[in-house]
PDB file of N, CA, C and O in Angstrom:
ATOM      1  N   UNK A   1       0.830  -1.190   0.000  1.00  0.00           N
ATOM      2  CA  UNK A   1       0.000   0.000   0.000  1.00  0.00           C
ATOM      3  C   UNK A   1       0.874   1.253   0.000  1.00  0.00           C
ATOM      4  O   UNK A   1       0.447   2.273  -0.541  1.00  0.00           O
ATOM      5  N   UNK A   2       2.117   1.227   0.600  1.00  0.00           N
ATOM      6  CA  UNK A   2       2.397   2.407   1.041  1.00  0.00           C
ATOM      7  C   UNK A   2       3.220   2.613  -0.678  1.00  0.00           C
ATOM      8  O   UNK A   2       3.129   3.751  -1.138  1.00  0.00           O
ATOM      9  N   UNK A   3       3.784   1.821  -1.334  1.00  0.00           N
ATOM     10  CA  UNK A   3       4.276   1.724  -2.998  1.00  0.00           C
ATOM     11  C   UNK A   3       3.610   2.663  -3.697  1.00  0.00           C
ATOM     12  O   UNK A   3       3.930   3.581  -4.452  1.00  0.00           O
ATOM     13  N   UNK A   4       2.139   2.009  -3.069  1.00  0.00           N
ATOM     14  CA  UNK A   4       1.032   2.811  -4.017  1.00  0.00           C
ATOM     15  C   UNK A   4       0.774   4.190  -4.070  1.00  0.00           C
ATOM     16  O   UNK A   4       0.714   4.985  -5.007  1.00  0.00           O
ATOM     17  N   UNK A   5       0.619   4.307  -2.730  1.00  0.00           N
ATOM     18  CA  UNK A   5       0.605   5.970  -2.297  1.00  0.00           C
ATOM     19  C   UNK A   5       1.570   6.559  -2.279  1.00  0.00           C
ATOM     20  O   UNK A   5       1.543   7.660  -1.730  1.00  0.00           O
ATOM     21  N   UNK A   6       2.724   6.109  -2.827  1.00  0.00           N
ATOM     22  CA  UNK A   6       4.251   7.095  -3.353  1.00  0.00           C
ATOM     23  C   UNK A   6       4.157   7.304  -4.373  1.00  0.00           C
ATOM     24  O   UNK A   6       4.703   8.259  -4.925  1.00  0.00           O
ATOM     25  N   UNK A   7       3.375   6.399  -4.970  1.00  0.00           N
ATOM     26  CA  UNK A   7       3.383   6.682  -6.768  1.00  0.00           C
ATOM     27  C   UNK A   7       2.452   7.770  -7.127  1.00  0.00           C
ATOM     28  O   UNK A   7       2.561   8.355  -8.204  1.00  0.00           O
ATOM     29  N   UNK A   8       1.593   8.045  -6.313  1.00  0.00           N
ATOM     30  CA  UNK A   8       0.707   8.991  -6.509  1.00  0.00           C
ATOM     31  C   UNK A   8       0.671  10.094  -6.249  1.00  0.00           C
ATOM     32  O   UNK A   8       0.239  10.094  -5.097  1.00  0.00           O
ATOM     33  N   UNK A   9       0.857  11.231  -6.580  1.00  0.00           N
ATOM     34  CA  UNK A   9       1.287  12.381  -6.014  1.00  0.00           C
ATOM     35  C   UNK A   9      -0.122  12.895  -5.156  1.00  0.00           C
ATOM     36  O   UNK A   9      -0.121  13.490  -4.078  1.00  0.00           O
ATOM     37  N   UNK A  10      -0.918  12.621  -5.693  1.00  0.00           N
ATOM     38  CA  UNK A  10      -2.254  13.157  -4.888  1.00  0.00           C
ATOM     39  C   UNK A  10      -2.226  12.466  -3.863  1.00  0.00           C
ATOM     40  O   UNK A  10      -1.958  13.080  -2.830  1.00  0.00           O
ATOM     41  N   UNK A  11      -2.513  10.805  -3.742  1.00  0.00           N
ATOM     42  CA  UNK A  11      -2.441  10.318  -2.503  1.00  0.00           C
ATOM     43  C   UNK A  11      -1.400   9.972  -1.970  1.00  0.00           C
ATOM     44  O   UNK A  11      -1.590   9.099  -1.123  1.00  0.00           O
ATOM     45  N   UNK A  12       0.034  10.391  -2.139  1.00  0.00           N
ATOM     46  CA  UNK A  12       1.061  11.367  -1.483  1.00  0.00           C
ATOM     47  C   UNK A  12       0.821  12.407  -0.638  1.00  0.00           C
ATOM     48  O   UNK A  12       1.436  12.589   0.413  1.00  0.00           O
ATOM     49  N   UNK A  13      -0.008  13.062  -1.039  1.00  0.00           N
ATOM     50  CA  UNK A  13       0.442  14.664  -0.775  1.00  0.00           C
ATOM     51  C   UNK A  13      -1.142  14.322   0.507  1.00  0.00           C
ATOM     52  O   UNK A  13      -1.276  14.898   1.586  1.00  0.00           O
ATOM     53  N   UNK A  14      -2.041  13.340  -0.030  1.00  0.00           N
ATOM     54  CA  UNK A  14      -3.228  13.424   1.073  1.00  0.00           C
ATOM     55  C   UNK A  14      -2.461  12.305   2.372  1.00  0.00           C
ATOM     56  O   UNK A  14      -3.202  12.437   3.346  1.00  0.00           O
ATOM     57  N   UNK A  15      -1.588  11.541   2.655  1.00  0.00           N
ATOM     58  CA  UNK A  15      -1.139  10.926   3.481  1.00  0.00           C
ATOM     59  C   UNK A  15      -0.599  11.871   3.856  1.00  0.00           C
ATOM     60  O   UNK A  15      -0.928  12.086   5.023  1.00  0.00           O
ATOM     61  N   UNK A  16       0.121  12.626   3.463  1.00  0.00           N
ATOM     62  CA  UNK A  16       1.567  13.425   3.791  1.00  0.00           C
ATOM     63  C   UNK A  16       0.828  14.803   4.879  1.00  0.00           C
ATOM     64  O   UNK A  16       1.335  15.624   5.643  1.00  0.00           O
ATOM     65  N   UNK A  17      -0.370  14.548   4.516  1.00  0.00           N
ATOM     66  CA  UNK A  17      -1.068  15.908   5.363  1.00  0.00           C
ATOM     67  C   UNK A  17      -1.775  15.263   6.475  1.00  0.00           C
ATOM     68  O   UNK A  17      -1.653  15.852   7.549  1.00  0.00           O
ATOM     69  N   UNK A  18      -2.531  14.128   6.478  1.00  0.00           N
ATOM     70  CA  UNK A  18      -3.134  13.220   7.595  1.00  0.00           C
ATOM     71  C   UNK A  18      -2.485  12.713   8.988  1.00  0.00           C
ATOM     72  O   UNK A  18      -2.843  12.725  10.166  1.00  0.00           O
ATOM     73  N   UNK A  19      -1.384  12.272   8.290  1.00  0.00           N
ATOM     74  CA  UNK A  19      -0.208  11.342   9.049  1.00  0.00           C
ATOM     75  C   UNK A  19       0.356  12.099  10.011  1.00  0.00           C
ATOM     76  O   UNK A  19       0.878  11.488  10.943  1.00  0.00           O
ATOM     77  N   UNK A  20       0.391  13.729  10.020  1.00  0.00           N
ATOM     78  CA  UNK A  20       1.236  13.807  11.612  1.00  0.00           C
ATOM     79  C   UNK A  20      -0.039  14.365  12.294  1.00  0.00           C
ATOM     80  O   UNK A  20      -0.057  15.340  13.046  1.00  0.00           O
ATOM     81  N   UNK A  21      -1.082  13.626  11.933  1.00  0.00           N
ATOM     82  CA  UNK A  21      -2.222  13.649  13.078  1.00  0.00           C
ATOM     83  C   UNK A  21      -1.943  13.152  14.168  1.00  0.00           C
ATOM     84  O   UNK A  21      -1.311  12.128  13.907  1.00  0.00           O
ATOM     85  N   UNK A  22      -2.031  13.260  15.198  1.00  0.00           N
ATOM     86  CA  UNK A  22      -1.740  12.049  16.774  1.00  0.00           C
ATOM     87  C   UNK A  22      -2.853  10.715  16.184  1.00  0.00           C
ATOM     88  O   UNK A  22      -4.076  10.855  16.195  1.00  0.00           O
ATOM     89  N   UNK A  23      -2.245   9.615  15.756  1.00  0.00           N
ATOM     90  CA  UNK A  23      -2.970   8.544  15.955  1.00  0.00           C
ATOM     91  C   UNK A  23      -3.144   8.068  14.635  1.00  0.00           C
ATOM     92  O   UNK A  23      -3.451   6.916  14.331  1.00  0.00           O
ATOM     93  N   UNK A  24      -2.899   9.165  13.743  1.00  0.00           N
ATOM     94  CA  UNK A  24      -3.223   8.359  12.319  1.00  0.00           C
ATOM     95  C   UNK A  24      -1.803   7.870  12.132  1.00  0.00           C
ATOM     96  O   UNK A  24      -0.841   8.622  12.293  1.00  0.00           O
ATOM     97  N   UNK A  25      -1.675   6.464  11.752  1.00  0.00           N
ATOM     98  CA  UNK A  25      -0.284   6.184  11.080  1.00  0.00           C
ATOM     99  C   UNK A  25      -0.682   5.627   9.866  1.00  0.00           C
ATOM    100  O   UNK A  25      -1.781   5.941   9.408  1.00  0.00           O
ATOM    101  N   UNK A  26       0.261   4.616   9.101  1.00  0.00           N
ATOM    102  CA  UNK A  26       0.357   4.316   7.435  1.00  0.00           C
ATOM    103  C   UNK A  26      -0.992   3.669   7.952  1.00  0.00           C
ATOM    104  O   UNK A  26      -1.797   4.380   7.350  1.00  0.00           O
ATOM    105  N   UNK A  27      -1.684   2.854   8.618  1.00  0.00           N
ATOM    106  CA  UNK A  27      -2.610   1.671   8.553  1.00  0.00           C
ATOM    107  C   UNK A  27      -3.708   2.708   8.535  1.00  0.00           C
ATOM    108  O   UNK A  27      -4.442   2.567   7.557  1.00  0.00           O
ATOM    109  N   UNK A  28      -3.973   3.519   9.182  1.00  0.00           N
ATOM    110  CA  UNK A  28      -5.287   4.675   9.934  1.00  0.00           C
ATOM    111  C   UNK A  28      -5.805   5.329   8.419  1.00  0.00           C
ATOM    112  O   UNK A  28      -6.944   5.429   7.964  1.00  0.00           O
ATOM    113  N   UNK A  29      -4.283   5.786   7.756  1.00  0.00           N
ATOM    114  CA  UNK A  29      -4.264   6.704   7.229  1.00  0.00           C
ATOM    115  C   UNK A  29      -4.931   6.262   5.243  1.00  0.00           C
ATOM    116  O   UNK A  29      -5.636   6.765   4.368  1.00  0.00           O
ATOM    117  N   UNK A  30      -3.997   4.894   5.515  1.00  0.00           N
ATOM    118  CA  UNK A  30      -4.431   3.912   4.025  1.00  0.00           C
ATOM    119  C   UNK A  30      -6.124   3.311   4.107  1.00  0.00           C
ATOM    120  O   UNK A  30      -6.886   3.203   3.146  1.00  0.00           O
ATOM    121  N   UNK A  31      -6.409   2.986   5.496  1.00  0.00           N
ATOM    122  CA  UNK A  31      -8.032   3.353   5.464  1.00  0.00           C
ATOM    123  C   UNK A  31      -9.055   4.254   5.290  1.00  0.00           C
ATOM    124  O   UNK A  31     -10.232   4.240   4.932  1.00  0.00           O
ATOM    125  N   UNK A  32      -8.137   5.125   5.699  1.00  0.00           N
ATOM    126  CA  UNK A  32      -9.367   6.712   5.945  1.00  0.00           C
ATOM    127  C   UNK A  32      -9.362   7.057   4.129  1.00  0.00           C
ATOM    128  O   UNK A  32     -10.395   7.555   3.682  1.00  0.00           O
ATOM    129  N   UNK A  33      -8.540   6.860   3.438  1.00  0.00           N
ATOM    130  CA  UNK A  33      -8.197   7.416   1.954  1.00  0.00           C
ATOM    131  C   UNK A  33      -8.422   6.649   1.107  1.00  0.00           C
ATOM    132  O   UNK A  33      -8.501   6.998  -0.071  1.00  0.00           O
ATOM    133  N   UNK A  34      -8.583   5.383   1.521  1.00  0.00           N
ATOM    134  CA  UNK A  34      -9.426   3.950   0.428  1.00  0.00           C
ATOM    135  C   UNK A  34     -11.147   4.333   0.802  1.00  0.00           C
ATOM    136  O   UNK A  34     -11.815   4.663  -0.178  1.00  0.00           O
ATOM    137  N   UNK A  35     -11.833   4.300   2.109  1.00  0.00           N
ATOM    138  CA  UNK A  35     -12.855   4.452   2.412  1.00  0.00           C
ATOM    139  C   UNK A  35     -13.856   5.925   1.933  1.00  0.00           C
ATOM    140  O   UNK A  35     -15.034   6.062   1.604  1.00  0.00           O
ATOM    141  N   UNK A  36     -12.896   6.709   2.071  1.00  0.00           N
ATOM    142  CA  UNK A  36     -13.310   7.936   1.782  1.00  0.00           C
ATOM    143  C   UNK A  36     -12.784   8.430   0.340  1.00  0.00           C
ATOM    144  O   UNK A  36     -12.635   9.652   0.330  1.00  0.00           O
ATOM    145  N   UNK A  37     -12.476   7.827  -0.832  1.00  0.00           N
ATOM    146  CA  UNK A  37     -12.425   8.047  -2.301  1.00  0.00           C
ATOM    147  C   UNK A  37     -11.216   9.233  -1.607  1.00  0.00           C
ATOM    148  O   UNK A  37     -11.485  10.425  -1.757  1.00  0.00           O
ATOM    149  N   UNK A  38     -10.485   9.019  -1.190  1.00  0.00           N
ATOM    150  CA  UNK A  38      -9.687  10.277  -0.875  1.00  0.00           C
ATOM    151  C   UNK A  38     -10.528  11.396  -0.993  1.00  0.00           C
ATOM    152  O   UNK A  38     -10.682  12.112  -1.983  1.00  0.00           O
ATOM    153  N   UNK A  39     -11.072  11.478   0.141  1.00  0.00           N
ATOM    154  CA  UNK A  39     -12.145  12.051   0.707  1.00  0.00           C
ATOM    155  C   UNK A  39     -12.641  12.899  -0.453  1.00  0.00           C
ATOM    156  O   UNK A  39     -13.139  13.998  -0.209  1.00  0.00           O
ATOM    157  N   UNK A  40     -12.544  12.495  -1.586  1.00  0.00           N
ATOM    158  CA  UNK A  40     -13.861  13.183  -2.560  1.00  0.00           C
ATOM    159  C   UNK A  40     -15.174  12.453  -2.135  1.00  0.00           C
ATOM    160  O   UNK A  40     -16.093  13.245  -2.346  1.00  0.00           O
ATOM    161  N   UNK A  41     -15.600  11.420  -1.685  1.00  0.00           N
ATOM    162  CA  UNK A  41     -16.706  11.376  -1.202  1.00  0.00           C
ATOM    163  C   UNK A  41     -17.743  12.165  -0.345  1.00  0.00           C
ATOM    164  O   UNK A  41     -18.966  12.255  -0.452  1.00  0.00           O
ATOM    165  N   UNK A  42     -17.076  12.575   0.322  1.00  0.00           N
ATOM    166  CA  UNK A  42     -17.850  14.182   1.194  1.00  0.00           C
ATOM    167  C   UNK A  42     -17.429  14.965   0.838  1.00  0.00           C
ATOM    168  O   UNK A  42     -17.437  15.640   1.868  1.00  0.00           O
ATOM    169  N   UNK A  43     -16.690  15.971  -0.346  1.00  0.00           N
ATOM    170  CA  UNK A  43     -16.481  17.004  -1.120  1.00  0.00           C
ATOM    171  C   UNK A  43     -15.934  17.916   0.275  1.00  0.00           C
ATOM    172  O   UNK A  43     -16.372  19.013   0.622  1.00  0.00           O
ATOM    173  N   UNK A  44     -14.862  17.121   0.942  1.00  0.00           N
ATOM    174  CA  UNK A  44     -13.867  17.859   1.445  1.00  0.00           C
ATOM    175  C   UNK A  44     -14.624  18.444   2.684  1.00  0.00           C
ATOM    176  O   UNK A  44     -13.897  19.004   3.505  1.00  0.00           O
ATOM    177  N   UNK A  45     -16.138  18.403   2.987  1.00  0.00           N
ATOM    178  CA  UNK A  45     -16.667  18.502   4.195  1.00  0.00           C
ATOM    179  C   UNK A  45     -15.791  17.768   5.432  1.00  0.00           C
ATOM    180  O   UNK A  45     -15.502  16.574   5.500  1.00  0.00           O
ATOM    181  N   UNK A  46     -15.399  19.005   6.544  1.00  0.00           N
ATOM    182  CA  UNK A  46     -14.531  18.242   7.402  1.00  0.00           C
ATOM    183  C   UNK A  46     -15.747  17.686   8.497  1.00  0.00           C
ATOM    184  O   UNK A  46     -15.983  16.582   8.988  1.00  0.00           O
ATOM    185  N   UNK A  47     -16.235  18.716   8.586  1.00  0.00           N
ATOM    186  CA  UNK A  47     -17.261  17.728   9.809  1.00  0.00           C
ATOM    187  C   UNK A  47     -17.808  16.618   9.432  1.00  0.00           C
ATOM    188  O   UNK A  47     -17.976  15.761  10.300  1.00  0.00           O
ATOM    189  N   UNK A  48     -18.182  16.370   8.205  1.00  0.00           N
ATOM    190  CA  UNK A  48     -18.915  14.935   7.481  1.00  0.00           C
ATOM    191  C   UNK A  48     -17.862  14.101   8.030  1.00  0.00           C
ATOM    192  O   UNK A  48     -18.198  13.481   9.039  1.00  0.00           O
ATOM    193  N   UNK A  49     -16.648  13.923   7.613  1.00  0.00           N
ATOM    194  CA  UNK A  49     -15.309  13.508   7.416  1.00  0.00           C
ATOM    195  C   UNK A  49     -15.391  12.852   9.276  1.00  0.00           C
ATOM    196  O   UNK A  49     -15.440  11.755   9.833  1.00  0.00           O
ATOM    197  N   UNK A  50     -15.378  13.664   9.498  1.00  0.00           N
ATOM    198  CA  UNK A  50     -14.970  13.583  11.408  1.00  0.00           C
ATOM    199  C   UNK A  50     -16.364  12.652  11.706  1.00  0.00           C
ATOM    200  O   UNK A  50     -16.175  11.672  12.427  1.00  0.00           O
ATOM    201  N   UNK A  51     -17.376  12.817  11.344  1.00  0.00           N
ATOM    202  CA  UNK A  51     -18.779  12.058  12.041  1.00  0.00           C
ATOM    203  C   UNK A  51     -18.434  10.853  11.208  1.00  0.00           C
ATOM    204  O   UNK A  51     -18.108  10.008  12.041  1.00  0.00           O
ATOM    205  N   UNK A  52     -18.337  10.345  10.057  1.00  0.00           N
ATOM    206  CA  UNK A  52     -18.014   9.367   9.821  1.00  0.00           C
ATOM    207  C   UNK A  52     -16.757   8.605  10.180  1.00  0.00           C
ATOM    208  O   UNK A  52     -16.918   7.396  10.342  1.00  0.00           O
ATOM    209  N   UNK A  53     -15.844   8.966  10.295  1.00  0.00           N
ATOM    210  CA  UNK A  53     -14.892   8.604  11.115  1.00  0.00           C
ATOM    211  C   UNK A  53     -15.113   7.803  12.489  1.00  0.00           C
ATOM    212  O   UNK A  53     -15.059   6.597  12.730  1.00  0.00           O
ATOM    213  N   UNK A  54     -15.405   9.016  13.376  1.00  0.00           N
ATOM    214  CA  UNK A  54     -15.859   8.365  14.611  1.00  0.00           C
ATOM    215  C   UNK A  54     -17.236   7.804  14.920  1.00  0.00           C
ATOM    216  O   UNK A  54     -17.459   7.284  16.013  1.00  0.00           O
TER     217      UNK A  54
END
């Protein structure tokens, strides 16, 4: 997974911004961005983002 998301500059650059969250690491982070279409699924709504999450 993590191959994958080097090759990609978008989902590069969306790990690369997630990851020094407290708690998100490569595993948190390769879920939240497979599940959420790299979060084009909620059109970048953070509160959507956060209620689905938790």
């Amino acid at each position: 997974m993590q191959e994958l998301i080097e090759e990609d500059e978008e989902l590069k650059a969306t790990h690369d911004s997630i990851t020094p969250v407290r708690g998100i690491s490569l595993i948190n982070a390769t879920a939240f961005i497979a599940y959420t279409n790299n979060f084009k699924d909620f059109g970048g709504n953070a509160k959507k983002i956060a209620t689905y999450w938790g």
